[in-house]
Backbone as a printed PyTorch tensor [residue, N CA C, xyz], in Angstrom:
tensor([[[110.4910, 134.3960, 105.3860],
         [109.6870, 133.5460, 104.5250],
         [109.0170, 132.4320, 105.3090]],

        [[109.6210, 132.1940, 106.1920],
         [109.4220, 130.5550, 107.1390],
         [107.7310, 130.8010, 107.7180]],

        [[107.7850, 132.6440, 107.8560],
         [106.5770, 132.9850, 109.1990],
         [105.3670, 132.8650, 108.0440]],

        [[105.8950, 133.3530, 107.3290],
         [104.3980, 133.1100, 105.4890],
         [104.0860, 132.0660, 105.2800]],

        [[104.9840, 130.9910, 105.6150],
         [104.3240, 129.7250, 105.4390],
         [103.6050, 129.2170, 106.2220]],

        [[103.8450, 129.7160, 107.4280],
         [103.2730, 128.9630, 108.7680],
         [101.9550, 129.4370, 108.3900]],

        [[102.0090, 130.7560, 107.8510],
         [100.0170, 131.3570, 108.1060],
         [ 99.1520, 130.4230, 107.0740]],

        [[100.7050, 130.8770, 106.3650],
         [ 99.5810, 130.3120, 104.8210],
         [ 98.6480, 128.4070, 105.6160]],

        [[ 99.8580, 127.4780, 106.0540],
         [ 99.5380, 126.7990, 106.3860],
         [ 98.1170, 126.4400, 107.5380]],

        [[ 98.6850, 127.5700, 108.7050],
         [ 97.1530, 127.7390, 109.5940],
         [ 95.9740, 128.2180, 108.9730]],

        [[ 96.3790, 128.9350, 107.7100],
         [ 94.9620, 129.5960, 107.3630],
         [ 94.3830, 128.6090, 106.3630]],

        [[ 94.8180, 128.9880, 105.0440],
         [ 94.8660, 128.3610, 104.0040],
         [ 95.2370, 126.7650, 103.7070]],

        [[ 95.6870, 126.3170, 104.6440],
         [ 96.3280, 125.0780, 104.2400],
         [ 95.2950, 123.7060, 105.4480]],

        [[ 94.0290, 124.3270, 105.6320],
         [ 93.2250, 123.3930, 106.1240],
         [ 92.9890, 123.8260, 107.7840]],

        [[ 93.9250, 124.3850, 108.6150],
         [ 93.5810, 124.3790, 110.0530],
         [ 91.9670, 126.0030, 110.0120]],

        [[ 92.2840, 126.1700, 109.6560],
         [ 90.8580, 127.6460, 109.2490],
         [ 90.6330, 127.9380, 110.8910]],

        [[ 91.1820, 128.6270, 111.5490],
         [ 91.1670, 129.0120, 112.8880],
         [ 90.2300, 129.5130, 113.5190]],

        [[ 89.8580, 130.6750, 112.5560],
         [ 88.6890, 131.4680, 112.3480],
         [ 87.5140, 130.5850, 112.3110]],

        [[ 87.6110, 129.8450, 111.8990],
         [ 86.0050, 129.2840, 111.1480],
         [ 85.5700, 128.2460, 112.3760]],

        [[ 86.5960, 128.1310, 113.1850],
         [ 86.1100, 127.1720, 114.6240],
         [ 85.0750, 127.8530, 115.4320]],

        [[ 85.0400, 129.1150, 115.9940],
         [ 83.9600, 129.9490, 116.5840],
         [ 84.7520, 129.4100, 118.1130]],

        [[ 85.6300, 128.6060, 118.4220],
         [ 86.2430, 128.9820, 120.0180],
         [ 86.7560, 129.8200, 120.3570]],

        [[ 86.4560, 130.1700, 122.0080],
         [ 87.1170, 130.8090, 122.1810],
         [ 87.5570, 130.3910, 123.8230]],

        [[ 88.5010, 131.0360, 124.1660],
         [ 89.0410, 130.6220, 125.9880],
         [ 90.2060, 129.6700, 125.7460]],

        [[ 89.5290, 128.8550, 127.0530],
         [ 90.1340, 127.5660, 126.9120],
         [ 90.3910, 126.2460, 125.4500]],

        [[ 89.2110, 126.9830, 124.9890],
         [ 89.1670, 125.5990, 123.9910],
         [ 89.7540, 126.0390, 123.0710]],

        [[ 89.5830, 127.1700, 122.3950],
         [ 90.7450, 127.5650, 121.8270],
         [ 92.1740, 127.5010, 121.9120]],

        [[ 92.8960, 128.0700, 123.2360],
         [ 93.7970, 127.4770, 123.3890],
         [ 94.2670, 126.4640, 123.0700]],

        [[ 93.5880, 124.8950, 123.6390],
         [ 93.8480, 124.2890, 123.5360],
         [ 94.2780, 123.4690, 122.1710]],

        [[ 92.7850, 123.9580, 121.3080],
         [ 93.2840, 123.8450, 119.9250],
         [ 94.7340, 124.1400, 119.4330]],

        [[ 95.0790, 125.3540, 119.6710],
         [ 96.0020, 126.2270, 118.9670],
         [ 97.2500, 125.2400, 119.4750]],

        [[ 97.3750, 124.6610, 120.7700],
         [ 98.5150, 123.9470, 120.9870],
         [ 98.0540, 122.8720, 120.7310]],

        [[ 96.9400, 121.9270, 120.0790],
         [ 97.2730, 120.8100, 119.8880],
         [ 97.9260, 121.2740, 118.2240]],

        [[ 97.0830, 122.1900, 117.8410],
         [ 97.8460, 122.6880, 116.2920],
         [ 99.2770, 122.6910, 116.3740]],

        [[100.1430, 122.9520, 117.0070],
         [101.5930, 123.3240, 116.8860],
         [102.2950, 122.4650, 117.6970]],

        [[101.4910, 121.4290, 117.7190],
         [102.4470, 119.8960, 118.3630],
         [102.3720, 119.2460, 117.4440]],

        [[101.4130, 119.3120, 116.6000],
         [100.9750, 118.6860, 115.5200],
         [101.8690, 119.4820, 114.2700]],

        [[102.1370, 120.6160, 114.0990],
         [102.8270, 121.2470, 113.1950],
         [104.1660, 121.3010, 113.6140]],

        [[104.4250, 120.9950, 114.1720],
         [105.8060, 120.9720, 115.2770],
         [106.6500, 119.7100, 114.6920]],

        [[105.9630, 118.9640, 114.9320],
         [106.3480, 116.8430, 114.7000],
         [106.4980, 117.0460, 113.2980]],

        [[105.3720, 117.7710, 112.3380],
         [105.5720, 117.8380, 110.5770],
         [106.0480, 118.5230, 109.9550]],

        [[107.2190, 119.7090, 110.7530],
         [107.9870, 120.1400, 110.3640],
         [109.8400, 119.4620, 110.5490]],

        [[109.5830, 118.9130, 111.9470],
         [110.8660, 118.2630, 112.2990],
         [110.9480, 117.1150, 111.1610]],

        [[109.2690, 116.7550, 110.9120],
         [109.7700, 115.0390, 109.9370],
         [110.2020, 115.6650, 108.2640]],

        [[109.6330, 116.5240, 107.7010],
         [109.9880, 117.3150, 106.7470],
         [111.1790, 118.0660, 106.8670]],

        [[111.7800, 118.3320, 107.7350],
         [113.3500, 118.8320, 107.6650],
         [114.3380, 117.7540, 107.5820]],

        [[113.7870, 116.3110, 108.5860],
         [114.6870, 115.2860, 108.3500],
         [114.9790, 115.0430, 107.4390]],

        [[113.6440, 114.4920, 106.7420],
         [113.4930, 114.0080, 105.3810],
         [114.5830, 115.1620, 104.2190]],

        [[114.7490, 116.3670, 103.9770],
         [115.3930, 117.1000, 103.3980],
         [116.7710, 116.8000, 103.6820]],

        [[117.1150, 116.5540, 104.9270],
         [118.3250, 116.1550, 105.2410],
         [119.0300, 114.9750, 105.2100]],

        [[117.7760, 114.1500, 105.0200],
         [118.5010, 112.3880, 104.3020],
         [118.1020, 112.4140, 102.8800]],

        [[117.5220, 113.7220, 102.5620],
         [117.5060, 113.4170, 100.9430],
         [116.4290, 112.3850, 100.1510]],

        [[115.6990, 112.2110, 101.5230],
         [114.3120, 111.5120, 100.7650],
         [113.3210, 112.4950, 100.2070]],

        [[113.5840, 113.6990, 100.3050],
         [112.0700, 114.4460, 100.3470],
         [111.5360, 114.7090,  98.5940]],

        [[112.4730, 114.3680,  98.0710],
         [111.8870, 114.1680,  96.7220],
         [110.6420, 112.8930,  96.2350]],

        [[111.6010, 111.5580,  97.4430],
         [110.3070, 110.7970,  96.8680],
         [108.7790, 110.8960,  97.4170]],

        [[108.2260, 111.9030,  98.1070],
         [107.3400, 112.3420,  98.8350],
         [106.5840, 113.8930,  98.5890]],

        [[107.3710, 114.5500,  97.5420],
         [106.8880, 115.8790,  97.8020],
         [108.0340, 116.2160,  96.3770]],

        [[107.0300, 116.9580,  95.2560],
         [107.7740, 117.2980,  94.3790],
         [108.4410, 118.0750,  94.1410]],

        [[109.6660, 118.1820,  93.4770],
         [110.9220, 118.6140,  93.8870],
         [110.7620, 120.4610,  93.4700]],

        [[111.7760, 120.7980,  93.8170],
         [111.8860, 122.7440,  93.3900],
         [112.2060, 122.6360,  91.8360]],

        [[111.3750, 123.0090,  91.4890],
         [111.5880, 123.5100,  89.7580],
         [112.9470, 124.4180,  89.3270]],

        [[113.5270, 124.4000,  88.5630],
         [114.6060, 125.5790,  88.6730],
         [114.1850, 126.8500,  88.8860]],

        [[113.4200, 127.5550,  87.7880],
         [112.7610, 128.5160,  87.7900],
         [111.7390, 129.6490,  89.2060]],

        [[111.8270, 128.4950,  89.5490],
         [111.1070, 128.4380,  91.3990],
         [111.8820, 129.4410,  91.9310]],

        [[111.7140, 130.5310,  92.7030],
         [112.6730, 130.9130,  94.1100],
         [112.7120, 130.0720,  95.1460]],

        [[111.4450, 129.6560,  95.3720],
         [110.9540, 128.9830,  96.4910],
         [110.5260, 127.1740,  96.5410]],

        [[110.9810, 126.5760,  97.1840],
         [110.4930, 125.1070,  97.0470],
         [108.5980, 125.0280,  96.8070]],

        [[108.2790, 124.1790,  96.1080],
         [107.0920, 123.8410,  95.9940],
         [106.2310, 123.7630,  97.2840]],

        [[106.9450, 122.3900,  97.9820],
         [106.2070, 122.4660,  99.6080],
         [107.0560, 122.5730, 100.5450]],

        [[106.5170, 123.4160, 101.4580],
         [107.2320, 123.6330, 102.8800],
         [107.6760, 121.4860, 103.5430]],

        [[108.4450, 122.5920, 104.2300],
         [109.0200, 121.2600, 105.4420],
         [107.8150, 120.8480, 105.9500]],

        [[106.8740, 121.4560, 106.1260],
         [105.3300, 120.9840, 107.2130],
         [104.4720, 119.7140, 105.9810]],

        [[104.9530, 120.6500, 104.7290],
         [103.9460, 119.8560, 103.5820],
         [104.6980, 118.9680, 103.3090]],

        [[105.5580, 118.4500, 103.5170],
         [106.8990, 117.4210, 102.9900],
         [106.5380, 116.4640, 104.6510]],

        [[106.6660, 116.9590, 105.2750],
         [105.9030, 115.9220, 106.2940],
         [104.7420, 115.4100, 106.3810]],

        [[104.4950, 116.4610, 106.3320],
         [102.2210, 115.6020, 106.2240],
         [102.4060, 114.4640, 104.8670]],

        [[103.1490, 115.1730, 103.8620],
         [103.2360, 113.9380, 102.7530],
         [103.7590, 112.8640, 103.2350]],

        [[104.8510, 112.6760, 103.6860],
         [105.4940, 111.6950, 103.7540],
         [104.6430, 110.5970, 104.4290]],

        [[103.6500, 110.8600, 105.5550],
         [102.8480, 109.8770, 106.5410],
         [101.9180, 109.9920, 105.7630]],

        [[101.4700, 110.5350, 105.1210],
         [100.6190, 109.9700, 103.7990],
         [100.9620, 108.9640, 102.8370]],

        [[101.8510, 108.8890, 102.4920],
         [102.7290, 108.3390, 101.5500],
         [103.3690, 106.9100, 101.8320]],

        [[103.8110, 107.0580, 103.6970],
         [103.9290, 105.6810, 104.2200],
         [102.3990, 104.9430, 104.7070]],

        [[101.2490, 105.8450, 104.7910],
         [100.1410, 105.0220, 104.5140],
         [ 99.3330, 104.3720, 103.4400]],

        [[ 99.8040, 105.3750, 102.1140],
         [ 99.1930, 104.5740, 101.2100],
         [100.3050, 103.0770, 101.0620]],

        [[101.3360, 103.3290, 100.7410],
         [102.4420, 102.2720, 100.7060],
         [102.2390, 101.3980, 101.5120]],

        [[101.4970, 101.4010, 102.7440],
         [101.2730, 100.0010, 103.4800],
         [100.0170,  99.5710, 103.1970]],

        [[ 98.8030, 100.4460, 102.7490],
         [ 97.4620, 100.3320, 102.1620],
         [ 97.6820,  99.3690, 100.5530]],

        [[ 98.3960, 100.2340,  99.5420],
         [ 98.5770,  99.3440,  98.5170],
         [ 99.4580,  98.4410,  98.2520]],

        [[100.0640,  97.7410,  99.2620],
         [101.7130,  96.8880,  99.5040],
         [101.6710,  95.6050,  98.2620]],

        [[100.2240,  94.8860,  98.4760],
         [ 99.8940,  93.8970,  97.7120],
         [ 99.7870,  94.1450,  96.3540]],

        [[ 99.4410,  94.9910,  96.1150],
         [ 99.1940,  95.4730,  94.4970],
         [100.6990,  96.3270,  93.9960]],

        [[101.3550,  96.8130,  94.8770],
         [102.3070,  96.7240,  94.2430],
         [103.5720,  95.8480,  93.8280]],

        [[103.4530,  94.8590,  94.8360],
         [104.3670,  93.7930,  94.5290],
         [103.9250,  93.5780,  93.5610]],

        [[102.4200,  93.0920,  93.1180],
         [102.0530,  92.3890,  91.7740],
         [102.3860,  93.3560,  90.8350]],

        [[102.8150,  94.5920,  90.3190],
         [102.9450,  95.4060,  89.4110],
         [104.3400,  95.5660,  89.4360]],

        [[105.1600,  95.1350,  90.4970],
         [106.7880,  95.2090,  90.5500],
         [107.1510,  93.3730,  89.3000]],

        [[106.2150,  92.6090,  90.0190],
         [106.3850,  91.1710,  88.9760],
         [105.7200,  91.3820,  87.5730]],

        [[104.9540,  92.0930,  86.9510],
         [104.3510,  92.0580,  85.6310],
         [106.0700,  93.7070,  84.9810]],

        [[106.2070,  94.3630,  85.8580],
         [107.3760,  95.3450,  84.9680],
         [108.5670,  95.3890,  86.2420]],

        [[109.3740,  94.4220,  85.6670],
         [110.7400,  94.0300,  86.3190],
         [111.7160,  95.0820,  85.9150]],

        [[111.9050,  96.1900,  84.2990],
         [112.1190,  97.0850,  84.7370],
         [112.3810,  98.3860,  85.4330]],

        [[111.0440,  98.2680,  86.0000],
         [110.8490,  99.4160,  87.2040],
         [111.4390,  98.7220,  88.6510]],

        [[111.6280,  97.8570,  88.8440],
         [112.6860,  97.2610,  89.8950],
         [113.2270,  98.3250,  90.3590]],

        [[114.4810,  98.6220,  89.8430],
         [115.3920,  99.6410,  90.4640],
         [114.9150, 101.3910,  90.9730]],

        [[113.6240, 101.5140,  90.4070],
         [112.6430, 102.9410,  90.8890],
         [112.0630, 101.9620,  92.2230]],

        [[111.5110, 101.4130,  92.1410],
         [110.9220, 100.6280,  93.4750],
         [112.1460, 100.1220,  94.5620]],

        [[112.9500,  99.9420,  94.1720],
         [114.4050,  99.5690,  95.2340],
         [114.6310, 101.4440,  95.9170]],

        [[114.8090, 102.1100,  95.1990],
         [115.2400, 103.3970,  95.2210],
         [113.9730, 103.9050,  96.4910]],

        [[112.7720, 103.7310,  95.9950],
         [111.5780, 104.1200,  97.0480],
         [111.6490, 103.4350,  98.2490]],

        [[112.3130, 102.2230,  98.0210],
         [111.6980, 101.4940,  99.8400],
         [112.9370, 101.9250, 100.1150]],

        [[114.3610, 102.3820, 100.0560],
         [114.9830, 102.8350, 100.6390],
         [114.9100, 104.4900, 101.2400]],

        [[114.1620, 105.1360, 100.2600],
         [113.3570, 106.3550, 100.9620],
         [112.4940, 105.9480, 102.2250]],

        [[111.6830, 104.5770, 101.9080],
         [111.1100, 104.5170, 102.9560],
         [111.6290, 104.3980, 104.1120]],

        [[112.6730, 103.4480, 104.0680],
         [113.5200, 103.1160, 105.4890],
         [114.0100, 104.3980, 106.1120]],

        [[114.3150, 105.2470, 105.4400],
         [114.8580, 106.7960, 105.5200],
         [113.7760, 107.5050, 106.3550]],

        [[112.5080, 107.4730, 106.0070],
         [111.5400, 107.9370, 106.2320],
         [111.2960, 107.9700, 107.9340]],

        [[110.6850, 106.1950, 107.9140],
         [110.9390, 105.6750, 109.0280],
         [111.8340, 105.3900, 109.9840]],

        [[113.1000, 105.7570, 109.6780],
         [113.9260, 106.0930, 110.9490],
         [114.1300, 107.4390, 111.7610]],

        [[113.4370, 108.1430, 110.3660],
         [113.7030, 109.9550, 111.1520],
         [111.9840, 110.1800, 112.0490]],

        [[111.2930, 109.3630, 112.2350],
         [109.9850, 109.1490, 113.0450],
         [110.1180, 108.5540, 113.7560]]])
């Protein structure tokens, strides 16, 4: 199952290999900057599964599911998405943590995903 994802990911999931027109060297080179790059967003997406943050980053397996929603690669690319919007909207969310003081404890719960996040990077 692991090798289906990888294609799906090179093909379908934005790298379009085909649609570059290199070939030789530059190709190559592509292809390994691709899998240093897919390499790092699979290790951060396995961490993340393994400290149990990857829910707050990537939505969870449905029961019904065989298969998780997103791969370890897509649970990584999220997550550095996720710690960029979070430092992009930091200000606006404090102000929305002070107008609903109930949601406190969902926002305590997330920056400790975050710390999670950021130690397995």
């Amino acid at each position: 199952m692991g090798i289906e994802e990888m294609f799906r990911d090179y093909k379908s999931g934005g790298d379009n290999l085909e649609g570059t027109g290199l070939q030789d060297q530059r190709l190559m080179a592509l292809i390994l900057l691709i899998a240093l790059a897919y390499t790092s967003a699979i290790i951060q997406g396995t961490a993340l599964q393994v400290k149990g943050s990857k829910n707050y980053v990537s939505p969870p397996k449905e029961p019904k599911r065989k298969y998780p929603r997103r791969s370890s690669f897509g649970s990584g690319i999220d997550s550095q998405q996720w710690l960029s919007n979070l430092e992009k909207y930091a200000q606006q969310v404090e102000q929305l943590m002070t107008l609903t003081p109930n949601k406190r404890l969902f926002y305590q719960r997330g920056m400790k995903a975050v710390a999670r996040i950021l130690s397995s990077s």
